[in-house]
C-alpha positions in Angstrom: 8.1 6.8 -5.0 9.0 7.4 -1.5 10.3 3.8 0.0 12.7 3.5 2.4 13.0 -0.3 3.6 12.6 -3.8 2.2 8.9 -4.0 3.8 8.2 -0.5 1.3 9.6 -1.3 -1.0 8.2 -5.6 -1.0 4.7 -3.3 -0.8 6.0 -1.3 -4.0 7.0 -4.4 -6.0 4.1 -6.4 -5.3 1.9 -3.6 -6.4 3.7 -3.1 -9.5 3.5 -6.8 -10.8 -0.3 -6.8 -10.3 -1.9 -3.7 -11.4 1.1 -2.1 -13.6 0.4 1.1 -12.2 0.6 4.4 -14.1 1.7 6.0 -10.7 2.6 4.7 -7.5 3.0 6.5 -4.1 4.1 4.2 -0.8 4.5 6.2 1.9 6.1 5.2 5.1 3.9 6.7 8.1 5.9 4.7 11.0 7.0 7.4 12.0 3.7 9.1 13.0 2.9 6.2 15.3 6.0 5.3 16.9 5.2 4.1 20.3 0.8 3.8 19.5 -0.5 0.7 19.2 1.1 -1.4 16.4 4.7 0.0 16.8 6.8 -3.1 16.6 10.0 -1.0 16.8 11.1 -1.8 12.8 10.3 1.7 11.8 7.7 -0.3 9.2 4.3 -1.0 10.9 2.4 2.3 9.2 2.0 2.7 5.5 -0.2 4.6 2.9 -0.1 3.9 -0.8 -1.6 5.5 -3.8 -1.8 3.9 -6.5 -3.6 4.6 -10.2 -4.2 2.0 -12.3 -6.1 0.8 -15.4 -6.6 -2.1 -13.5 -9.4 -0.3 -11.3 -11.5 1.8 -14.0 -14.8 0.5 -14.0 -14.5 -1.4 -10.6 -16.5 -0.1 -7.2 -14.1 1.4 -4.1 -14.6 -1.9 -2.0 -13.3 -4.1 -5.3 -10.7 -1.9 -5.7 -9.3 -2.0 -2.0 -9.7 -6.0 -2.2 -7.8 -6.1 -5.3 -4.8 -4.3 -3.9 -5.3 -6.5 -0.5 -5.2 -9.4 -2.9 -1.6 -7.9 -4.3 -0.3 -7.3 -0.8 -1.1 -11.0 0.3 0.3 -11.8 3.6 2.2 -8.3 4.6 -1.6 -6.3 5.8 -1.7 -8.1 9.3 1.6 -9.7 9.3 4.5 -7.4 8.7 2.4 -4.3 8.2 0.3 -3.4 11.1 -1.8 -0.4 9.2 -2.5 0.2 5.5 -4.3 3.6 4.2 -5.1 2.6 0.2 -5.8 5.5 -2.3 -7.1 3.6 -5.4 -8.0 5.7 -8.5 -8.4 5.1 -11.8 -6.5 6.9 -14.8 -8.2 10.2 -15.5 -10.6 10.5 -11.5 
C-alpha cells in the first residue's frame, strides 16, 4: 500500500469494504501533475489504484471500472480530479 493522506487512504478503505481485495495498490500521482490542469494545491488531485479482487472474475473491463466507481462514490470528480483503475481478477 502506498497512501499518504486521508483522501488515499478514504480511496483505500472504501475499496477494501467493497471488493475485499486480495491486493490493493493506491498510488498517489499528485505529484506528477502539480501545476496541470486539476492541481488544487492539496497534493491529492491524481491517483492510480490497482486492485485484484474476486469480486471482478467473470465480469467484462467496463463492469469492472463501474464497480470500483461505484465503491469510490462521490471522491472521482469531487475530491479526486483523475483516477487510473487497474482491475484484475485473481490469477490474470
Amino acid at each position: 500500500m502506498m497512501t499518504t493522506g486521508p483522501v488515499a487512504q478514504e480511496i483505500e478503505n472504501r475499496l477494501r469494504a467493497a471488493l475485499a481485495p486480495n491486493r490493493l495498490i493506491v498510488s498517489n500521482d499528485s505529484a506528477k501533475h502539480s501545476g496541470h490542469s486539476g492541481d488544487d494545491g492539496s497534493g491529492e488531485s491524481h491517483f492510480s489504484v490497482t486492485v485484484e479482487s474476486a469480486a471482478f472474475t467473470g465480469v467484462g473491463r467496463l463492469e469492472r471500472q463501474r464497480m470500483v466507481n461505484r465503491a469510490l462514490g462521490d471522491l472521482p470528480g469531487q475530491r479526486v480530479h483523475a483516477l487510473a483503475i487497474k482491475a484484475i481478477a485473481p490469477g490474470e
